[in-house]
C-alpha positions as CSV (number, residue, x, y, z in Angstrom):
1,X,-4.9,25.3,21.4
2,X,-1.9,25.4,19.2
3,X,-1.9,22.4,16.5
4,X,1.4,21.4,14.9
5,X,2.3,18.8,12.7
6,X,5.3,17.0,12.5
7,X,6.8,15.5,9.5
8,X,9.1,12.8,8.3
9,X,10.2,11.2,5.1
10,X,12.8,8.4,6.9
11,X,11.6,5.0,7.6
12,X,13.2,5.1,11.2
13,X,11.2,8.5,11.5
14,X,8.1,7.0,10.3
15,X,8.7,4.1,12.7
16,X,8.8,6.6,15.6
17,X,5.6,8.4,14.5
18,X,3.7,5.0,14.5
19,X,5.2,4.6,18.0
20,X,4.1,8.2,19.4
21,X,0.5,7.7,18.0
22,X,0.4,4.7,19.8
23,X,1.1,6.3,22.7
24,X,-0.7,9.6,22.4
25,X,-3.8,7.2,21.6
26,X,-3.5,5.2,25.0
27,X,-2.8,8.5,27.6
28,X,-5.1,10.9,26.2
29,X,-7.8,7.7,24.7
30,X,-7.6,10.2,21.3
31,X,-8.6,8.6,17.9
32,X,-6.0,9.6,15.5
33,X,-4.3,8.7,12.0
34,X,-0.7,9.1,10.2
35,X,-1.5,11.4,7.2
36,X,0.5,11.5,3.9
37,X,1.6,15.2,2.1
38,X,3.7,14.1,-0.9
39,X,6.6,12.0,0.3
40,X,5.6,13.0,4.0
41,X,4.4,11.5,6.1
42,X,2.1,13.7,9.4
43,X,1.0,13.7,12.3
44,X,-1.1,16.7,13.5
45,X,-0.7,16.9,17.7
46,X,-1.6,19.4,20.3
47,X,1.4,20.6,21.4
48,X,0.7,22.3,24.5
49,X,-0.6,19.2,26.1
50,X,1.3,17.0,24.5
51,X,5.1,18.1,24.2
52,X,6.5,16.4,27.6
53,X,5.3,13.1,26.4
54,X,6.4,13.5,22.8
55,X,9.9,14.5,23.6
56,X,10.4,12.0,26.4
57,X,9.1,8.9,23.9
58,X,11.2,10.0,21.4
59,X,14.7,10.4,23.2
60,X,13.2,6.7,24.6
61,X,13.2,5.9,21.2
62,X,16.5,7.1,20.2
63,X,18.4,5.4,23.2
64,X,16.8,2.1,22.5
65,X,18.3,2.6,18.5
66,X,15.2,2.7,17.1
67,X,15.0,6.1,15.5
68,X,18.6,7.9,14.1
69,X,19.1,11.3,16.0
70,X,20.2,12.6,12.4
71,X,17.0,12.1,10.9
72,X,14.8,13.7,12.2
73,X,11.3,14.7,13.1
74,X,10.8,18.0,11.7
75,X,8.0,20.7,13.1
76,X,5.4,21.8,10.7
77,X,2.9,24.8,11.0
């Protein structure tokens, strides 16, 4: 399956990656961990499986104020 990361270097996006591997963790009962690159900060998903969930925690996320639509979450392969 296709792996992709995505990256952020914003605290509200940082906030929202912490919130998605919460969630990721407790559906799919997978082990994972926030990795640094530089001033990045990553989180490698599967994104076949996973993209429904992802996009509907993170417009969640962005209607409760917690992470800024104009930073944001950037796709990494």
């Amino acid at each position: 399956m296709e792996k992709i990361y995505l990256a952020t270097n914003s605290q509200s996006g940082s906030d929202f990656l912490q919130i998605l591997l919460g969630k990721l963790t407790k559906f799919n009962g997978e082990s994972r961990q926030l990795t640094m690159k530089g001033n990045y900060r990553l989180l490698e998903i599967d994104s076949a499986r996973n993209s429904f969930t992802i996009m509907s925690i993170y417009n969640a996320c962005i209607l409760l104020g917690w992470v800024k639509p104009e930073e944001t979450i950037a796709e990494v392969k």
